[in-house]
KOLRO-976585 format. One line per 3 residues: number of its first residue (from 0); their letters; for each residue z negated, y, x of C-alpha. Coordinates in nm, 4 decimals, decimal comma. Layout:
% residues N
NUM	A	Z Y X; ... .
//
This chain:
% residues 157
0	XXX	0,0000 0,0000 0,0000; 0,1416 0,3445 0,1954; 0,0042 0,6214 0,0362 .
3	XXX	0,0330 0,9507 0,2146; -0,2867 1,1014 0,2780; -0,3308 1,4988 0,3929 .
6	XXX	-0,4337 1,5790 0,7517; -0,7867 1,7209 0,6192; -0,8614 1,3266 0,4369 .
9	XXX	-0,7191 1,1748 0,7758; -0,9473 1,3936 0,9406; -1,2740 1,3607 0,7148 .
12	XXX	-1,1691 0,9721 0,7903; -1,2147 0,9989 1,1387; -1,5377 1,2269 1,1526 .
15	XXX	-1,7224 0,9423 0,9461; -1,5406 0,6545 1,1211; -1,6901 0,8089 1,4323 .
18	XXX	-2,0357 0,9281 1,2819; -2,1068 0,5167 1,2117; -1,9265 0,4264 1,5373 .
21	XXX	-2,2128 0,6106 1,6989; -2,5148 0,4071 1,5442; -2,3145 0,0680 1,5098 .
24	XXX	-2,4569 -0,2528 1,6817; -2,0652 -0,3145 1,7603; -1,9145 0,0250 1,7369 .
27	XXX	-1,5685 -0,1228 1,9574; -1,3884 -0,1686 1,6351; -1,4132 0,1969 1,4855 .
30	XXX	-1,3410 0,3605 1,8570; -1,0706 0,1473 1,8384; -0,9430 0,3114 1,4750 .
33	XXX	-1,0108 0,6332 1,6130; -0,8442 0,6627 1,9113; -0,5202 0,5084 1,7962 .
36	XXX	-0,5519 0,7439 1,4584; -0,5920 1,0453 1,7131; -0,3182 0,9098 1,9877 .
39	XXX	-0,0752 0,8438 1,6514; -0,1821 1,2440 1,4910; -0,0807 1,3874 1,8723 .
42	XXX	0,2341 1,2227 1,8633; 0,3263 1,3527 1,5367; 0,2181 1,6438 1,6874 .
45	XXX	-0,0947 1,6873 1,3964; -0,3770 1,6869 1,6281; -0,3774 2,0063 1,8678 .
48	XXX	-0,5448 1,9652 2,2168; -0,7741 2,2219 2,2864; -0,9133 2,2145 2,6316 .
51	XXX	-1,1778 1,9511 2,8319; -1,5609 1,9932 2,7977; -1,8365 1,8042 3,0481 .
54	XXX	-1,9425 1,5150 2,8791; -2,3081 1,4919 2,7640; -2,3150 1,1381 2,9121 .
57	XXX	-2,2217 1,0910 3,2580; -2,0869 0,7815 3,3761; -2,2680 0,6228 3,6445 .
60	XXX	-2,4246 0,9502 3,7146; -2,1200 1,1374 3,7729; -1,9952 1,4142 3,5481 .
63	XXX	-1,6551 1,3403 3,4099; -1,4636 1,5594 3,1309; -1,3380 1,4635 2,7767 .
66	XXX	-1,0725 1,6028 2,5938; -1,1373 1,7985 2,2399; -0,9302 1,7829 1,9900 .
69	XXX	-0,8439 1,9752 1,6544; -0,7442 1,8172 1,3178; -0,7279 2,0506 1,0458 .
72	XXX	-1,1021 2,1964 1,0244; -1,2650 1,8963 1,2491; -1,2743 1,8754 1,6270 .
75	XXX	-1,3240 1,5344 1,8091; -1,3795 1,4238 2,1735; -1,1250 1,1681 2,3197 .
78	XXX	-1,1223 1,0259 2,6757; -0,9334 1,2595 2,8546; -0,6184 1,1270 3,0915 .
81	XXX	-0,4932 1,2403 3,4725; -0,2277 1,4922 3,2979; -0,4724 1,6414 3,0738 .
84	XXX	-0,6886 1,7714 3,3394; -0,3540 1,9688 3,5052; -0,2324 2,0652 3,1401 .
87	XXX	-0,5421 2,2156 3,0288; -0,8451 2,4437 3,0721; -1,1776 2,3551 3,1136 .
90	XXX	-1,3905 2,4906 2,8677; -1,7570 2,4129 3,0471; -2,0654 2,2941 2,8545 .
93	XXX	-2,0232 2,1990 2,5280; -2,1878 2,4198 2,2439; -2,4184 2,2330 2,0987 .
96	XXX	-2,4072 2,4807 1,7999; -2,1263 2,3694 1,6229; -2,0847 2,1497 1,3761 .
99	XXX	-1,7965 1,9893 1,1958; -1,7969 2,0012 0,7844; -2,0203 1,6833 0,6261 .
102	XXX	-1,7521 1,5094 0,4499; -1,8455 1,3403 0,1201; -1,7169 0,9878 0,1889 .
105	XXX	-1,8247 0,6101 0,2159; -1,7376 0,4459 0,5461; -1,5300 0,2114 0,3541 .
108	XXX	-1,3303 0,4174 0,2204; -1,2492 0,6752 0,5559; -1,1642 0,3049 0,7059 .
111	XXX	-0,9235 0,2651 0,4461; -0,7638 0,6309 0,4927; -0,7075 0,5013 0,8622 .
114	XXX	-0,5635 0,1619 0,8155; -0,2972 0,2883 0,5491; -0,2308 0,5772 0,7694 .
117	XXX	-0,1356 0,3909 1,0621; -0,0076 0,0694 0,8519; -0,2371 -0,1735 0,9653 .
120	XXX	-0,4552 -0,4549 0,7524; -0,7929 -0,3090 0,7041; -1,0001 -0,5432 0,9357 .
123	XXX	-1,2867 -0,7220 0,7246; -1,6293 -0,6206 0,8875; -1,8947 -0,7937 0,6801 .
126	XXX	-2,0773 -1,0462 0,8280; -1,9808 -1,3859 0,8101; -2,1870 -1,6419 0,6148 .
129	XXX	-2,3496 -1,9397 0,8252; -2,2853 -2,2332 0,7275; -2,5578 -2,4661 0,6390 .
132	XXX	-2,6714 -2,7223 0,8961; -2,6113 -3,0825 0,8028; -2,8965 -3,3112 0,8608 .
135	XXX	-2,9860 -3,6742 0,8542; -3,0903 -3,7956 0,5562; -3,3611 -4,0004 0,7686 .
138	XXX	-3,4896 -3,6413 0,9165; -3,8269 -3,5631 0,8799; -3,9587 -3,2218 0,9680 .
141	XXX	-4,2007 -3,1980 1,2775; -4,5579 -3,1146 1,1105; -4,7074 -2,9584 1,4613 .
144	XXX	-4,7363 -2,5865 1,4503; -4,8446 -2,6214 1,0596; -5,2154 -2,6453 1,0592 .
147	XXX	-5,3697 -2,6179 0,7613; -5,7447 -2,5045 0,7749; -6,0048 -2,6958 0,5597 .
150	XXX	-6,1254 -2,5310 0,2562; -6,4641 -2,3408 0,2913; -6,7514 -2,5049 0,1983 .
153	XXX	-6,8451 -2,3378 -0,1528; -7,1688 -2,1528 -0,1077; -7,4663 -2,2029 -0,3778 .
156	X	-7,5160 -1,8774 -0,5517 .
//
């Protein structure tokens, strides 16, 4: 199902896609949305490139630079490549200040924006279901570890 979606839902998309990718215990898959939604927006010349700003993490305690981009009203931070640091200027610190809009929308449905943008099957992410372990019908469960104390002695009133 193509449906054409605006730059400002694409972008909304990507600011929650990211927001989750942040505090996920397996964020790989949504940096992986995001950074092929941005590389296919600057190739359809959608996304603007707006200069490199220190990175608030440094990587093996050196400072490196990342690249911040601007679709529609929201900017974004990509890895920055060789020809980005000749290309553009370096904008310093990063101002903490700003914030992007709070979009109002579910992470299933910005990862739904982003699949149909860039024609891809929407990749299920719920967790898979263990299946239940087959036993013996001889098997007995182990009783140690399940102590049960004695009763107290009932006390004459």
């Amino acid at each position: 199902m193509k449906v054409n979606w605006t730059l400002e839902d694409i972008a909304k998309a990507l600011f929650v896609v990211n927001r989750h990718a942040k505090t996920a215990s397996d964020p790989s898959h949504l940096y992986q949305l995001k950074k092929q939604t941005v590389a296919k927006l600057l190739e359809q010349n959608k996304a603007k490139k707006i200069g490199l700003h220190f990175s608030e993490h440094p990587k093996l305690s050196r400072q490196h630079s990342t690249m911040l981009v601007q679709i529609a009203d929201y900017y974004f931070h990509i890895p920055a490549a060789k020809d980005d640091f000749k290309s553009l200027p370096h904008l310093g610190e990063l101002d903490k200040t700003f914030r992007n809009p709070r979009p109002n929308l579910s992470l299933s449905q910005a990862k739904r924006i982003l699949s149909s943008y860039l024609d891809i099957p929407q990749q299920d992410t719920k967790p898979k279901q263990q299946t239940p372990v087959s036993r013996s019908a001889y098997y007995t469960p182990s009783s140690l570890g399940q102590f049960t104390w004695p009763d107290k002695k009932k006390r004459r009133s």
